[in-house]
C-alpha positions as CSV (number, residue, x, y, z in Angstrom):
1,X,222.1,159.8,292.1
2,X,222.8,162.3,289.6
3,X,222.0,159.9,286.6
4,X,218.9,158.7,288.4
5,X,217.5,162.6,288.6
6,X,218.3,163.2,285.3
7,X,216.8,160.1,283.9
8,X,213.7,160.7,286.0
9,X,213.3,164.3,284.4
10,X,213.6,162.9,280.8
11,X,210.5,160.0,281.7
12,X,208.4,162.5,283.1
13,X,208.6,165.7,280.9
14,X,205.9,168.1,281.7
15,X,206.9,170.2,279.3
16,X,208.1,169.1,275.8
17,X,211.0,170.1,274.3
18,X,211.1,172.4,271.3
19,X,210.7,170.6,268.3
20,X,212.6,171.2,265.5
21,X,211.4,174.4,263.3
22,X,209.0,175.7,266.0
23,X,209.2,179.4,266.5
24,X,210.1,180.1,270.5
25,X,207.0,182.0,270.7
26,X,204.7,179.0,269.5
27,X,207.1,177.2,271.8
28,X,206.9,179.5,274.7
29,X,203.0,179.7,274.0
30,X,202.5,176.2,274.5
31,X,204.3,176.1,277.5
32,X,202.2,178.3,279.0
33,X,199.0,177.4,278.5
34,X,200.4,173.9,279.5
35,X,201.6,175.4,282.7
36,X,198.4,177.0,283.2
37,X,196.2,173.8,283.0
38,X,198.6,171.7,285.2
39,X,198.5,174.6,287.7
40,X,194.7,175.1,287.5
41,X,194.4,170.6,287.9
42,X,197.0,171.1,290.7
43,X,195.1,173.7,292.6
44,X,191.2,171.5,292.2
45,X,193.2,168.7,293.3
46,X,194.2,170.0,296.4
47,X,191.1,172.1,297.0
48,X,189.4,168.5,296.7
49,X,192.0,166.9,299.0
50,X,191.4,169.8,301.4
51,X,187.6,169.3,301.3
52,X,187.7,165.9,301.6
53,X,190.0,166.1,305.2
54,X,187.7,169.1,306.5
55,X,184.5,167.2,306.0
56,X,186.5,163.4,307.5
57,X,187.3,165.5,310.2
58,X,184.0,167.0,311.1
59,X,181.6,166.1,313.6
60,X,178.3,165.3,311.6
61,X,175.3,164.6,314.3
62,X,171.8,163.5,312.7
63,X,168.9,163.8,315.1
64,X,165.2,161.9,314.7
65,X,163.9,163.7,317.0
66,X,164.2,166.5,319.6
67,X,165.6,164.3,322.4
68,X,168.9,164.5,321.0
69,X,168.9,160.7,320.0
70,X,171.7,160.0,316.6
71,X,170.8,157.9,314.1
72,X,171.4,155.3,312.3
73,X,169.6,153.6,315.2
74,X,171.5,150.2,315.3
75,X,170.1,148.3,318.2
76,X,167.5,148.6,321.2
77,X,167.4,147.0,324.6
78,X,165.2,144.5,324.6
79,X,164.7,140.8,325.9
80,X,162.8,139.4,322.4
81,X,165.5,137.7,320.0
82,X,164.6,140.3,316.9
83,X,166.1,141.5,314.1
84,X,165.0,144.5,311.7
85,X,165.7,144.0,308.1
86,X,165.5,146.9,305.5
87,X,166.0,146.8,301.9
88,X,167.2,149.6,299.4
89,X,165.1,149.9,296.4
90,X,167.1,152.3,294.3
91,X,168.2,149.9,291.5
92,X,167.2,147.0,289.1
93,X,163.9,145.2,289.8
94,X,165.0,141.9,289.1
95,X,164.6,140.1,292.3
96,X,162.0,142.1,293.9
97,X,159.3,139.2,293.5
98,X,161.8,136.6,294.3
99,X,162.3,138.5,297.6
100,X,159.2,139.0,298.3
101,X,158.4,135.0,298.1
102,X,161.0,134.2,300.2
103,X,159.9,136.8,303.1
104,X,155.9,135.6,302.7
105,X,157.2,131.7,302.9
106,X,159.4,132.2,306.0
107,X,156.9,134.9,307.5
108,X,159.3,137.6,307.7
109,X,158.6,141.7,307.6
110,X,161.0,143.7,306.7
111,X,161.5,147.7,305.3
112,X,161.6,148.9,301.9
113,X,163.1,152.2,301.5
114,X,162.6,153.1,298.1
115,X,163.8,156.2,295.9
116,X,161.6,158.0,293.9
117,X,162.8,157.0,290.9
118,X,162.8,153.5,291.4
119,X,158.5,153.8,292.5
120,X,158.1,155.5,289.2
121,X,160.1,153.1,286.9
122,X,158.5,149.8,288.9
123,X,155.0,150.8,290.0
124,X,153.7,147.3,289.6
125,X,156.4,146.1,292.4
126,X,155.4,149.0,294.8
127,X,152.2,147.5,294.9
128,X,153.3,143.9,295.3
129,X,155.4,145.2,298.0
130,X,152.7,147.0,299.6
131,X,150.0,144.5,299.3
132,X,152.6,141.9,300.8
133,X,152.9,143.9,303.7
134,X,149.2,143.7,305.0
């Protein structure tokens, strides 16, 4: 076990040794400052870790209204076999017109949520995605 530990401590050297004709001060320097940034990466990484498990452990209700109802909403009772489809448009515009064939030949509507960036890169498909809606 001994040999294993010591082994281990030679692989994973956080702090050099001294090399030959390094003063100890330029020596003890570095090992400071190098103690210093491993200390300061320790302590974000566990203020990180620590944020992370707070905010995994919190309760995080989102309202649409005042009635108290939480969204996303994922289904409703109802007897009509229906399906609500949405579609992101936050990306590339590469199959929007594609898309959009394939909903007008099977007649299906669906929702476009689409980021503000995306309407101002590809205002030619927020039309064709608006004028396929009427």
């Amino acid at each position: 076990m001994k040999n294993f530990i010591e082994k281990l401590i030679r692989k994973v050297r956080i702090f050099p040794p001294r090399q030959e004709g390094e003063s100890r001060e330029e020596y003890a320097k570095q090992r400071t400052v190098r103690g210093l940034k491993y200390g300061v990466f320790l302590l974000t990484a566990f203020a990180v870790l620590r944020g992370i498990l707070v905010t995994a452990g919190a309760d995080v209700i989102v309202s649409s209204s005042g009635d108290g109802r939480k969204l996303p909403i994922y289904c409703v009772e109802t007897q009509e076999k229906k399906i609500a489809l949405s579609f992101d448009a936050a990306w590339g515009n590469e199959d929007t017109a594609k898309i959009l064939e394939i909903l007008r030949k099977h007649d299906i509507h669906v929702t476009f949520f689409m980021t503000g960036g995306w309407v101002e890169s590809y205002p030619d498909d927020v039309k064709a995605i608006l004028a396929a809606g009427d």
